[in-house]
DSSP file (Angstrom, degrees, kcal/mol; ACC not computed):
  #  RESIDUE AA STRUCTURE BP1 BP2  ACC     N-H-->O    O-->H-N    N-H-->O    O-->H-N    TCO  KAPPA ALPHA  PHI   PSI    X-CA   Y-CA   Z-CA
    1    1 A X              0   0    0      0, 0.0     2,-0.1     0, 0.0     0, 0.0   0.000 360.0 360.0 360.0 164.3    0.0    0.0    0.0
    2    2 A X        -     0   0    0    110,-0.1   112,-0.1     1,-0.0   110,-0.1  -0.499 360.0-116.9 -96.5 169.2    1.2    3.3   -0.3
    3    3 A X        -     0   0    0     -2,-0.1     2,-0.4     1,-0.1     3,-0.1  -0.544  46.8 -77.9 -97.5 179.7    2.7    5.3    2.6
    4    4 A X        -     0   0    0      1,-0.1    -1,-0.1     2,-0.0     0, 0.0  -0.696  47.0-112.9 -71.8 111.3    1.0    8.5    3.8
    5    5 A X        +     0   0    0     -2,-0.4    -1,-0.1     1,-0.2     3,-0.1   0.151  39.9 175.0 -41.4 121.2    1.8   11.5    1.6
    6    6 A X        +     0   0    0      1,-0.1     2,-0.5    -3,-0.1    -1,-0.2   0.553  61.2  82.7-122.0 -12.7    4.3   14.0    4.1
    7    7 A X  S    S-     0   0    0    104,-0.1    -1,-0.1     1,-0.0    -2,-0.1  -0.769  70.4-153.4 -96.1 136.9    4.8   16.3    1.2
    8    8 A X        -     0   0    0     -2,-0.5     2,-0.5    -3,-0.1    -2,-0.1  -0.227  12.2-133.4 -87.4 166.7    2.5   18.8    0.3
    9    9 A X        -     0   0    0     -2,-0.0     2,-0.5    98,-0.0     3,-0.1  -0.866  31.2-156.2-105.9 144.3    2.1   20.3   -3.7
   10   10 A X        +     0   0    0     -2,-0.5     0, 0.0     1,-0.1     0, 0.0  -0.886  54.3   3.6-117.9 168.1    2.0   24.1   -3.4
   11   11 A X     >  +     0   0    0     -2,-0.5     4,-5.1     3,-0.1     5,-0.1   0.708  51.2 159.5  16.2  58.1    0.5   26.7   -5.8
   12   12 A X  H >> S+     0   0    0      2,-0.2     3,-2.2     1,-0.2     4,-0.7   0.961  84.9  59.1 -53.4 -83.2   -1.1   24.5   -8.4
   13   13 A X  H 34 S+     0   0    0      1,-0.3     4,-0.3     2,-0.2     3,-0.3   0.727  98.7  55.9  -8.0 -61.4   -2.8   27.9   -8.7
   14   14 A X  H >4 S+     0   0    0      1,-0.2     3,-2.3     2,-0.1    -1,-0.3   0.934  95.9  62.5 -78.3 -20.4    0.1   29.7   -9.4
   15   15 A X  H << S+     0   0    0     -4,-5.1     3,-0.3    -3,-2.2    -1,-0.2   0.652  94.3  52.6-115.8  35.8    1.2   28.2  -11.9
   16   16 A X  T 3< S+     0   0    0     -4,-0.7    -1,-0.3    -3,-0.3    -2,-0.1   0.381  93.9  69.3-105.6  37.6   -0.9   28.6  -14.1
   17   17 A X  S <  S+     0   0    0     -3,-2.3     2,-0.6    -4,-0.3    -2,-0.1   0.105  82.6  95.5 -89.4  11.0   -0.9   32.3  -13.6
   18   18 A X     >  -     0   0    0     -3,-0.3     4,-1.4     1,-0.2     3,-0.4  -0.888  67.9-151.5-116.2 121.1    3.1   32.0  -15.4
   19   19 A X  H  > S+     0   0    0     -2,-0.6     4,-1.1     1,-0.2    -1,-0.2   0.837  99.4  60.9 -51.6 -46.0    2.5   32.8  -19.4
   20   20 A X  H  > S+     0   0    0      2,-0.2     4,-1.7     1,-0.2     3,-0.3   0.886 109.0  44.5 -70.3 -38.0    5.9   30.3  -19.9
   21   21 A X  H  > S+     0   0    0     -3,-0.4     4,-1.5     1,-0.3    -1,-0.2   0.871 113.3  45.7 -77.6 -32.7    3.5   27.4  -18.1
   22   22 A X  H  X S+     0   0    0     -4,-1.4     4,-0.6     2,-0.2    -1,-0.3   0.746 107.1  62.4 -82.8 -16.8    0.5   28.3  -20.2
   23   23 A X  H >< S+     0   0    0     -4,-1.1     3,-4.4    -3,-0.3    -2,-0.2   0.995 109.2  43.0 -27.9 -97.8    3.1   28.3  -23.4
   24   24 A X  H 3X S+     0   0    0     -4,-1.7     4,-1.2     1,-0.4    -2,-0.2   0.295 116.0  47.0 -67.9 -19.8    3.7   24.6  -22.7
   25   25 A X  H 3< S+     0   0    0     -4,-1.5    -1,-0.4    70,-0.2     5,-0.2   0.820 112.3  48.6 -46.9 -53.8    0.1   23.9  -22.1
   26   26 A X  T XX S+     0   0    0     -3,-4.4     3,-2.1    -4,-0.6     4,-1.1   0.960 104.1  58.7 -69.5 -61.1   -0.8   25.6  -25.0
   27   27 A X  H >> S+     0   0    0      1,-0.3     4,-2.9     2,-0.2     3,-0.7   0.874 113.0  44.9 -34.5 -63.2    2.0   23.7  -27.5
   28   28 A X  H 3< S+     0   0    0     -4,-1.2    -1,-0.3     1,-0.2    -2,-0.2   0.148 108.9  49.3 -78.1  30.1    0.3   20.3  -26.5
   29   29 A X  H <4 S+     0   0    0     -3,-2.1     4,-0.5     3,-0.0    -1,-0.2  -0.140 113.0  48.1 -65.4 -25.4   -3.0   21.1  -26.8
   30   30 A X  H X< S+     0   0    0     -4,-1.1     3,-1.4    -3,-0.7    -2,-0.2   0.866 114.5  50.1 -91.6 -19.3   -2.2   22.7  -30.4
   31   31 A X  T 3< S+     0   0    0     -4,-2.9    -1,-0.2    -5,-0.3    -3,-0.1   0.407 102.5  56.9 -96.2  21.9   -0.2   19.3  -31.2
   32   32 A X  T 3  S-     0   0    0      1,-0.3    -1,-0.3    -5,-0.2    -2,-0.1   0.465  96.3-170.6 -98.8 -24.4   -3.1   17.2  -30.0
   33   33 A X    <   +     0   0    0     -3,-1.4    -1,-0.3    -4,-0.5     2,-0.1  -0.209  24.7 134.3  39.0-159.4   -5.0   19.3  -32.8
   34   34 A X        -     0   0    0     -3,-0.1     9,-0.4    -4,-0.0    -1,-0.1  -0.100  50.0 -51.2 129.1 179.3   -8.7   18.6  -32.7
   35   35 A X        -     0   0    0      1,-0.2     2,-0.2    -2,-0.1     6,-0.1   0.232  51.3 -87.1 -67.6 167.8  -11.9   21.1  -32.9
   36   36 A X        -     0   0    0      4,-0.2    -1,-0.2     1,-0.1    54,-0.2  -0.554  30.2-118.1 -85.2 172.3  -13.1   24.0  -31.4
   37   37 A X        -     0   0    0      4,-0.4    -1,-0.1    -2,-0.2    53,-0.1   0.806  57.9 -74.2 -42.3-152.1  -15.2   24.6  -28.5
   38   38 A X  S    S+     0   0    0     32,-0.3    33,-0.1     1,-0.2    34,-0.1   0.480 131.3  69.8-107.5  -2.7  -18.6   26.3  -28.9
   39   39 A X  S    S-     0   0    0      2,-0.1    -1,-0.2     1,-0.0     2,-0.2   0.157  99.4-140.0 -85.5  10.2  -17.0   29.2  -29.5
   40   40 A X        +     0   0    0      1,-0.2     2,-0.6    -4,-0.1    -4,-0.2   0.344  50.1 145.9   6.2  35.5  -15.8   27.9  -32.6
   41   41 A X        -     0   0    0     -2,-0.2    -4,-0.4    -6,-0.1    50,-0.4  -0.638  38.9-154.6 -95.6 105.0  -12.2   29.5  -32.2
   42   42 A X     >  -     0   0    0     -2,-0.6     4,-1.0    -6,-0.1     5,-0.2  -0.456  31.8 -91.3 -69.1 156.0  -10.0   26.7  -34.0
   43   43 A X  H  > S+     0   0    0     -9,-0.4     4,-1.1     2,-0.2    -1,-0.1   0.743 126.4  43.4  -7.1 -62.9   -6.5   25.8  -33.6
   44   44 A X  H >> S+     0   0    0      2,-0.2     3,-1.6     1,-0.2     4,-0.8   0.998 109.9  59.5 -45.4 -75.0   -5.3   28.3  -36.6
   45   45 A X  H 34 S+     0   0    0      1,-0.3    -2,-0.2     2,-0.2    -1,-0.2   0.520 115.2  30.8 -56.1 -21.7   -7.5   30.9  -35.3
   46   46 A X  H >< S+     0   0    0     -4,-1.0     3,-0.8     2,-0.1    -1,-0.3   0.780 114.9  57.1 -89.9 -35.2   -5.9   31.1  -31.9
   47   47 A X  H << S+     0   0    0     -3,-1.6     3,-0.4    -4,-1.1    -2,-0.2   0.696  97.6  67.9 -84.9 -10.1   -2.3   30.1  -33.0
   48   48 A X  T 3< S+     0   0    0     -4,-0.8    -1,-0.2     1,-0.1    -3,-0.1   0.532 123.2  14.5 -66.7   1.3   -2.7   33.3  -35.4
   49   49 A X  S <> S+     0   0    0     -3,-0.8     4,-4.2    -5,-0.2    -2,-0.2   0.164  90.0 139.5-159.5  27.5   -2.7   35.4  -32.1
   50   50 A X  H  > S+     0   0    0     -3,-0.4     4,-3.2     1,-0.3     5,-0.4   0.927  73.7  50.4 -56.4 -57.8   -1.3   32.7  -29.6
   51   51 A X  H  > S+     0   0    0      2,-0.2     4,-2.3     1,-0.2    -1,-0.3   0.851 113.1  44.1 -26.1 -57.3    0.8   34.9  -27.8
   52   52 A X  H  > S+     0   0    0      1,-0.2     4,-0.8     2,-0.2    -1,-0.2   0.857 117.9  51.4 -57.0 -41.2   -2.2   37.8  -27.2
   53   53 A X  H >X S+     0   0    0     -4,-4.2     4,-1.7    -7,-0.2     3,-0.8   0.975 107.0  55.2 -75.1 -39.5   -4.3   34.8  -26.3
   54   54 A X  H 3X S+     0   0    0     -4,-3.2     4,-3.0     1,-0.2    -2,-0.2   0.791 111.7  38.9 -37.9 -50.0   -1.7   33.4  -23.8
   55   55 A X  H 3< S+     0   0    0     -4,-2.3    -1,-0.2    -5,-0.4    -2,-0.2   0.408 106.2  56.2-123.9  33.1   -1.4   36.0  -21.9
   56   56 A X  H XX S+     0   0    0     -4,-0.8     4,-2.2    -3,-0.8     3,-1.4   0.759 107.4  57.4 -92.6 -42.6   -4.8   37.4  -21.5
   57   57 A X  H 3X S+     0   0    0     -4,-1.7     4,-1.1     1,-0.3    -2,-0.2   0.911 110.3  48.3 -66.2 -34.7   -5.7   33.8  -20.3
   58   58 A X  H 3X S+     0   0    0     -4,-3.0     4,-2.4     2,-0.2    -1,-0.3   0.760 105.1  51.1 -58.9 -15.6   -3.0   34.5  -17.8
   59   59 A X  H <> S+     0   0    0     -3,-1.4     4,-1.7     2,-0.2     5,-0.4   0.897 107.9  58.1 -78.0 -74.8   -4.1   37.8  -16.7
   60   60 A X  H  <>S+     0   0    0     -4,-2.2     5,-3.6     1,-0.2     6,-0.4   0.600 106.1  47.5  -5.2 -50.7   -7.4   36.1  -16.2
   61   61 A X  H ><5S+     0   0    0     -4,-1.1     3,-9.9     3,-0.2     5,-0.3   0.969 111.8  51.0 -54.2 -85.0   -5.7   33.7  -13.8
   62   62 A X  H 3<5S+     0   0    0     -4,-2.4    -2,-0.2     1,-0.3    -3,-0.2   0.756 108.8  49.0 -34.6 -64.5   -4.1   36.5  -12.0
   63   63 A X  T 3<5S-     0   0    0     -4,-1.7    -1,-0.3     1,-0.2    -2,-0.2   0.331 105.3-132.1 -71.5  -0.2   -7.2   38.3  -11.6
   64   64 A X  T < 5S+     0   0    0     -3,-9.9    -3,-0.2    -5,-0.4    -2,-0.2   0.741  70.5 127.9  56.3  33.3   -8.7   35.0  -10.3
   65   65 A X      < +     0   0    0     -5,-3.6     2,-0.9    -6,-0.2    -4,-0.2   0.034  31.8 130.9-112.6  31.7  -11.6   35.9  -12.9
   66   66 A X        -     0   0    0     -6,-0.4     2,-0.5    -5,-0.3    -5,-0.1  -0.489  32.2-177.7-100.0 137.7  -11.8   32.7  -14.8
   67   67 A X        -     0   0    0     -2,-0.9    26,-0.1     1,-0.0    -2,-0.0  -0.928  27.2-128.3-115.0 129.0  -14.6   30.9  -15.5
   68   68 A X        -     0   0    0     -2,-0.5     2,-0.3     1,-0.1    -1,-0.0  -0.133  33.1-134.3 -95.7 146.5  -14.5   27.6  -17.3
   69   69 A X        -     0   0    0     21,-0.1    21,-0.2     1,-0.1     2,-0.1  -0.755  34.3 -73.2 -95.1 148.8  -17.2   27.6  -20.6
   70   70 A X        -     0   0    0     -2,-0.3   -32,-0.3    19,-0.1    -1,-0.1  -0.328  42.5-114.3 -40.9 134.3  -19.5   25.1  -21.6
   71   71 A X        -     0   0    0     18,-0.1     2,-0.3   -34,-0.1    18,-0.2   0.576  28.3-133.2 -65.2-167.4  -18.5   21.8  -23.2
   72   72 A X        -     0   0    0     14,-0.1    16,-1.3   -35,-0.1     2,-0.2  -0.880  28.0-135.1-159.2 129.1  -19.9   21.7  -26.9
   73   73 A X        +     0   0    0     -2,-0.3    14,-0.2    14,-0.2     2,-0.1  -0.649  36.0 149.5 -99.6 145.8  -21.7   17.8  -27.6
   74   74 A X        -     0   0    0     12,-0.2    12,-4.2    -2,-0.2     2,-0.6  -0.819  26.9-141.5-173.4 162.3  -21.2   15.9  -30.3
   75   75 A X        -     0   0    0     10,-0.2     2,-0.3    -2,-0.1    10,-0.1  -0.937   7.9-152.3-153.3 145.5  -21.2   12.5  -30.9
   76   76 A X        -     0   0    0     -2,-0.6     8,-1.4     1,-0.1    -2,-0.0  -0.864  21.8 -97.5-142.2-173.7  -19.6    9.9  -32.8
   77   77 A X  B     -A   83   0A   0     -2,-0.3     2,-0.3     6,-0.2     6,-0.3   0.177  28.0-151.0 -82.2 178.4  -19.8    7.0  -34.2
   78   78 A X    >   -     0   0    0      4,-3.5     3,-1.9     1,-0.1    -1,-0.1  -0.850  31.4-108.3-133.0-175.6  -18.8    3.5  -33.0
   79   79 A X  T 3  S+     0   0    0      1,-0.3    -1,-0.1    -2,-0.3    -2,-0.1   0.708 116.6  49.8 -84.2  -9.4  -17.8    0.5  -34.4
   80   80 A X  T 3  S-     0   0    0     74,-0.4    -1,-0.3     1,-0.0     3,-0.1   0.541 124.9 -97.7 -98.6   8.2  -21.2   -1.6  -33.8
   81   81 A X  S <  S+     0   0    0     -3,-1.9    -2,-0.1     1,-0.3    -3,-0.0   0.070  91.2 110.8 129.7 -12.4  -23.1    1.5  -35.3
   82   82 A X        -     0   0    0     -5,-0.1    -4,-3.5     1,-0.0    -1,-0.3   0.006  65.8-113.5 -69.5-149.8  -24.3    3.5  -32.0
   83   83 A X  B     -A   77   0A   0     -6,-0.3     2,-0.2    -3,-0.1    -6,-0.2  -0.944  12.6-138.2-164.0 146.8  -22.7    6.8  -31.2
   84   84 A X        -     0   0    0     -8,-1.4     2,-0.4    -2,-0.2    -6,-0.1   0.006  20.9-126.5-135.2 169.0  -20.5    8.0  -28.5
   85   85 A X        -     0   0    0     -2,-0.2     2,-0.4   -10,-0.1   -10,-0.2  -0.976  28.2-171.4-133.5 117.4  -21.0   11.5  -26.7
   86   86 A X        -     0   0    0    -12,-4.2     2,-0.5    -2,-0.4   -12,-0.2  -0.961  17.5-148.0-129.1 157.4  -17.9   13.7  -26.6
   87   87 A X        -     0   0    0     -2,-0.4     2,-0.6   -14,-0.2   -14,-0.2  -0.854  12.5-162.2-105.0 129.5  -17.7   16.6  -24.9
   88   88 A X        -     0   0    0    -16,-1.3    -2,-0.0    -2,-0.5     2,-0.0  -0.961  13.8-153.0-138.9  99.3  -15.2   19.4  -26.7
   89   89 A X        -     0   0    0     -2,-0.6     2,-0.2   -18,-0.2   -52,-0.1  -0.220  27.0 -96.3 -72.8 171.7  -14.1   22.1  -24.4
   90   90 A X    >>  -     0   0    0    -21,-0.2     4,-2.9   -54,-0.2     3,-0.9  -0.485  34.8-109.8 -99.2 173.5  -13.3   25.3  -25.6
   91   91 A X  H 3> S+     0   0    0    -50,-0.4     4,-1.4     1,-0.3    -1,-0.1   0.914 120.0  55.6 -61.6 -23.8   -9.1   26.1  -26.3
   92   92 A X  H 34 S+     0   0    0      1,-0.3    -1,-0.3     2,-0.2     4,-0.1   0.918 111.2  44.6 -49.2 -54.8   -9.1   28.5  -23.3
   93   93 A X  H X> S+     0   0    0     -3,-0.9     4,-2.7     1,-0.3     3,-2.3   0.884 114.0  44.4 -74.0 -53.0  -10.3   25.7  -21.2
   94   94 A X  H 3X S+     0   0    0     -4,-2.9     4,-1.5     1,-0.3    -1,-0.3   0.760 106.9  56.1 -83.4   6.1   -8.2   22.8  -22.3
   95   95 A X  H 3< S+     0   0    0     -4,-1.4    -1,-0.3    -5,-0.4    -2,-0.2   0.583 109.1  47.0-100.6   6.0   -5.3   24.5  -22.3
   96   96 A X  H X> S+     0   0    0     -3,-2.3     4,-1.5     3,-0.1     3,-0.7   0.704 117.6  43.7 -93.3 -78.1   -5.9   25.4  -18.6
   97   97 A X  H >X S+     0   0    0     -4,-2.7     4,-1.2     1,-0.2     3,-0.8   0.674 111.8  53.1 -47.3 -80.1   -6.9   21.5  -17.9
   98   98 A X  H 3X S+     0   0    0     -4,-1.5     4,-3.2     1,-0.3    -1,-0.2   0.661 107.6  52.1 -93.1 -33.0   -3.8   20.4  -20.0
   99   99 A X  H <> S+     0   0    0     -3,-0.7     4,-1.6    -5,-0.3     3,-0.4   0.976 109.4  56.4 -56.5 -59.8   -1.5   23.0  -17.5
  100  100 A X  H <X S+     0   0    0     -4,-1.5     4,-2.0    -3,-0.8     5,-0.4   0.971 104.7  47.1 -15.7 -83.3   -3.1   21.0  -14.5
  101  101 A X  H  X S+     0   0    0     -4,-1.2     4,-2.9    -5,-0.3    -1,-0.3   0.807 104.7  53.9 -65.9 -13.6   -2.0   18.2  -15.6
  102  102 A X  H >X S+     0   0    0     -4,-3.2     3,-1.0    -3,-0.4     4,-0.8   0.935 116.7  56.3 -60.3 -74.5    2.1   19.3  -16.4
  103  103 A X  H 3< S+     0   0    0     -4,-1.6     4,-0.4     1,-0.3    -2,-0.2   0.419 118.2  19.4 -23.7 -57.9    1.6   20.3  -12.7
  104  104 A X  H 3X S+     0   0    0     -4,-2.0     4,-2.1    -5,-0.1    -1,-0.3   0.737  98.3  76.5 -30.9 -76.8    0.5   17.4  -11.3
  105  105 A X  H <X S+     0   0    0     -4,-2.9     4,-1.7    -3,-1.0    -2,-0.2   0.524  94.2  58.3 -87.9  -5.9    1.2   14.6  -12.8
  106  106 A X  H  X S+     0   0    0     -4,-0.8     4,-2.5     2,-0.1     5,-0.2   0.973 105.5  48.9 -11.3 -88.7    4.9   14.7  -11.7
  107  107 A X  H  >>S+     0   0    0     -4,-0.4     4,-2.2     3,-0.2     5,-0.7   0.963 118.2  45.3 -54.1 -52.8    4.0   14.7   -8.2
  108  108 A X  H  X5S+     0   0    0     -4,-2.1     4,-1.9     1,-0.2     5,-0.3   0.770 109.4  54.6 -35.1 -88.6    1.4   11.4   -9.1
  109  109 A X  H  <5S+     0   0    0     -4,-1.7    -1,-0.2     1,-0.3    -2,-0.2   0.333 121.6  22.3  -9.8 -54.6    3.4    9.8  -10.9
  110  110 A X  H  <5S+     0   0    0     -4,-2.5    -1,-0.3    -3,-0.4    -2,-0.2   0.959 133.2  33.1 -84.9 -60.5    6.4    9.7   -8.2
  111  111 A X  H  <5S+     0   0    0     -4,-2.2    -3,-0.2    -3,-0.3    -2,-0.1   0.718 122.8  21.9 -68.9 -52.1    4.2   10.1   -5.0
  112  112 A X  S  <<S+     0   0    0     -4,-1.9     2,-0.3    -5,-0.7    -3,-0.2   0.699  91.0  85.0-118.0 -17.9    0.8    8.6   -5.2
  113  113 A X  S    S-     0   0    0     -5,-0.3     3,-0.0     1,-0.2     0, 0.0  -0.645  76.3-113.1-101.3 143.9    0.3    5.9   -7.7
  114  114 A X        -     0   0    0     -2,-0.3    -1,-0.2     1,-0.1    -2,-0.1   0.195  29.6-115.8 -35.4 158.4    1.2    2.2   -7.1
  115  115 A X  S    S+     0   0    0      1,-0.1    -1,-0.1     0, 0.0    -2,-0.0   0.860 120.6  49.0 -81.9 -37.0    4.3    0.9   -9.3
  116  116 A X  S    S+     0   0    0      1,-0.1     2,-1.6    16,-0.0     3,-0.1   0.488  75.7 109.7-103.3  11.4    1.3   -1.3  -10.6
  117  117 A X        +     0   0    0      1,-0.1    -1,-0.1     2,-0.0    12,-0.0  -0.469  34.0 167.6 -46.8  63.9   -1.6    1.0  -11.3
  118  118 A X        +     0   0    0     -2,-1.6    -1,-0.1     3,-0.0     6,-0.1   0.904  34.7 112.8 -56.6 -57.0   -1.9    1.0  -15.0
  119  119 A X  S    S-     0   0    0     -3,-0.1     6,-0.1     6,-0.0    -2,-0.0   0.226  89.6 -11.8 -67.3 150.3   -5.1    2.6  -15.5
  120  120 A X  S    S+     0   0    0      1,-0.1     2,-0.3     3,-0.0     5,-0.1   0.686  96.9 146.2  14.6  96.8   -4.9    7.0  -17.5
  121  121 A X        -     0   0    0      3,-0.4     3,-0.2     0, 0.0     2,-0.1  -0.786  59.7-108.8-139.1 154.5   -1.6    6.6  -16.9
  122  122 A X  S    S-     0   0    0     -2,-0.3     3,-0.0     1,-0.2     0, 0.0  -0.446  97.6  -3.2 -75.5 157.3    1.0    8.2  -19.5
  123  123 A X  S    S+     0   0    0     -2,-0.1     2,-0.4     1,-0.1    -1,-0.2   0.658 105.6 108.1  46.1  11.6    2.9    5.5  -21.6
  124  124 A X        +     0   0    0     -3,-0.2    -3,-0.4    -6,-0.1     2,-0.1  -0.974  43.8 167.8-131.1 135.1    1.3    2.3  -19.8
  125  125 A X     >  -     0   0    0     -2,-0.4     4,-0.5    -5,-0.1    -7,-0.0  -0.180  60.0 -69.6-116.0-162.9   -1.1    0.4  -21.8
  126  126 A X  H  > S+     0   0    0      1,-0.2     4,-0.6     2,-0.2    -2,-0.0   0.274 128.2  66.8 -84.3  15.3   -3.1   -3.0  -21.9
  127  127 A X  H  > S+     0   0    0      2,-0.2     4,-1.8     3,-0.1     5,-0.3   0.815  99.3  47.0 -97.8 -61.9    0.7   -4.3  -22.6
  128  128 A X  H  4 S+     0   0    0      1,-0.2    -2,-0.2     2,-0.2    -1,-0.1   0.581 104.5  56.7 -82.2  11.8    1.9   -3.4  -19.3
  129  129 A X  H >X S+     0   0    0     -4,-0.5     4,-1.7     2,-0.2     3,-1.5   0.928 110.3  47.8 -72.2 -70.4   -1.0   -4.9  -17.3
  130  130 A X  H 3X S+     0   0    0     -4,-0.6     4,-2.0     1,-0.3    -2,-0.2   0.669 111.6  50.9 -46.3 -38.6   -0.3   -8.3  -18.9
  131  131 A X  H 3X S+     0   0    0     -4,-1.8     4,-1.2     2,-0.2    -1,-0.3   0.525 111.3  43.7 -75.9 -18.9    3.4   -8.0  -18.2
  132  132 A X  H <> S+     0   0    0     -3,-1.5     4,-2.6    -5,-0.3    -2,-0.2   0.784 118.9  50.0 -98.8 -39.1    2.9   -7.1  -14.4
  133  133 A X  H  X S+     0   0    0     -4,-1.7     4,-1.6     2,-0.2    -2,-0.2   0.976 117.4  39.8 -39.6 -72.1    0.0  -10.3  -14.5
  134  134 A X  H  X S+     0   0    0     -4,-2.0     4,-1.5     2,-0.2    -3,-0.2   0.970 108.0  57.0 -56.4 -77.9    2.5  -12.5  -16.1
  135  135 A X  H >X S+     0   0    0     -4,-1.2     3,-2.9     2,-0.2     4,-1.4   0.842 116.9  44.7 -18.6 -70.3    5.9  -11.3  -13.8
  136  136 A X  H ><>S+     0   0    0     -4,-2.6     3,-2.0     1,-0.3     5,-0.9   0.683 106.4  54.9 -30.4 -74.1    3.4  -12.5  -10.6
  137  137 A X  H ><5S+     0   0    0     -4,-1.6     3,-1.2     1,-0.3    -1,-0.3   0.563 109.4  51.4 -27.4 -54.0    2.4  -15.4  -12.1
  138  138 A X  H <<5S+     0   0    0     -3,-2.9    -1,-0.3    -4,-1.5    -2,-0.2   0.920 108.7  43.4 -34.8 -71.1    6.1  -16.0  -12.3
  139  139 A X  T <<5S-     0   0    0     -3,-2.0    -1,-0.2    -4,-1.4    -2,-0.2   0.170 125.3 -90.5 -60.8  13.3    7.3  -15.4   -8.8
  140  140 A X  T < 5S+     0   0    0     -3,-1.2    -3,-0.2     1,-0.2    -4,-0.1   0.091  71.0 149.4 131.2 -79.9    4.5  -17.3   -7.4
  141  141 A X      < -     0   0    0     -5,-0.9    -1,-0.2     1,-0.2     0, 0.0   0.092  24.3-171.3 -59.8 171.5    1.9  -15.1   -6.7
  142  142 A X        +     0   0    0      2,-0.1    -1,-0.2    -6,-0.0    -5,-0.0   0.274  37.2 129.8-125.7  -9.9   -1.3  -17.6   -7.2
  143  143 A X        -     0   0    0      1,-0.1     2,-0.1     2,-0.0    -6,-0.1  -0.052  62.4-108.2 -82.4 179.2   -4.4  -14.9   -7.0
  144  144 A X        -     0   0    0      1,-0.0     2,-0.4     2,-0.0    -1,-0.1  -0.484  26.2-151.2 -89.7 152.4   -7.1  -14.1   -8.9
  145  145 A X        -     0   0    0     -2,-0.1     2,-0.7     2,-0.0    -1,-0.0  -0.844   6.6-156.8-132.2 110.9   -6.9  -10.7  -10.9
  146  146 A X        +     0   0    0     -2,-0.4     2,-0.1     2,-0.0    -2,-0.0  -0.630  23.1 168.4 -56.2  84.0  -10.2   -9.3  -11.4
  147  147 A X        -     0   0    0     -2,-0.7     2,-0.2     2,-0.0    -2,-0.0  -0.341  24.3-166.2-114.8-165.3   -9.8   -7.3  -14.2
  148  148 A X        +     0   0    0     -2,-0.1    -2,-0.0     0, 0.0     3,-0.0  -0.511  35.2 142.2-150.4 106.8  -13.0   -5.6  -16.3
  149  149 A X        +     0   0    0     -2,-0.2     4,-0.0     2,-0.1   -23,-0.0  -0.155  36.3 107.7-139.9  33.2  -11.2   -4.4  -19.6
  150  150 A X  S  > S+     0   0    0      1,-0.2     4,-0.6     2,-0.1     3,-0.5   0.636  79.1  43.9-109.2 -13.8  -14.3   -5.4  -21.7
  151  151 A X  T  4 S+     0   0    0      1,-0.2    -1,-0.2     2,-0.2    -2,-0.1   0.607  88.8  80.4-100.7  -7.8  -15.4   -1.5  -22.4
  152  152 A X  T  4 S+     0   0    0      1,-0.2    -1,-0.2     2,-0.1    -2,-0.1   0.485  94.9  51.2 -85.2  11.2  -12.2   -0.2  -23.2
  153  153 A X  T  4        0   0    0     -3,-0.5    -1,-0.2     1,-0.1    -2,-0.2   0.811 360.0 360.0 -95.8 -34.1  -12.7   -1.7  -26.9
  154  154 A X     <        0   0    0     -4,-0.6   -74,-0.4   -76,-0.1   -75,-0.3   0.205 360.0 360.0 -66.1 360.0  -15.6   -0.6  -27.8
């Protein structure tokens, strides 16, 4: 189990008030591509004025007046013929959530997650679930592993 966290994170808040943070946000969010928002401010249309856009969203921050916008539905399809609901924030927004997570997911990574927690984790897949299964299996262990992996195909 894991031990009890004695180190604290500090100013998740501040940084994303830092233009350089919101930069780095911003670069993987534009190299993710994908649509706009409901605002229907694209990828181009923002990276034609990224800078201006950067750091009004920071100011924003600063001024502790931001408010996250409504999602924009849409839905697509899937492979037995229904349809999927995704939710498409607008760039302001993910590039906020994308800052969150440089921030963070450090501190997870090292601090709070298991060595064998696979699940949204970067760079571990259904590969390395089978390889930590198998390793046990190896040494020994005998137990059952309950696993429910039957929705992530669909």
């Amino acid at each position: 189990m894991n031990q009890e966290l004695k180190q604290k994170m500090h100013s998740i808040y501040g940084q994303l008030m830092q233009e350089k943070k919101l930069m780095q946000a911003w670069s993987k969010v534009k190299s993710n591509k994908g649509a706009g928002g409901i605002d229907n401010i694209t990828i181009e249309e923002y990276t034609k004025h990224e800078e201006t856009n950067t750091l009004a969203l920071a100011k924003v921050m600063q001024d502790r007046e931001y408010k996250p916008t409504a999602v924009k539905r849409v839905y697509i399809p899937k492979k037995n013929g229904e349809k999927r609901p995704l939710g498409i924030p607008v760039l302001n927004d993910r590039i906020l959530q994308q800052a969150v997570k440089n921030a963070i997911e450090p501190f997870f990574e090292e601090k709070v997650f298991h060595k064998w927690s696979c699940g949204y984790r970067p760079n571990i897949g259904v590969e390395r679930v089978l390889q930590n299964i198998l390793w046990n299996i190896e040494i020994g262990y005998n137990h059952i592993y309950d696993c429910d992996i039957k929705r992530i195909f669909r």
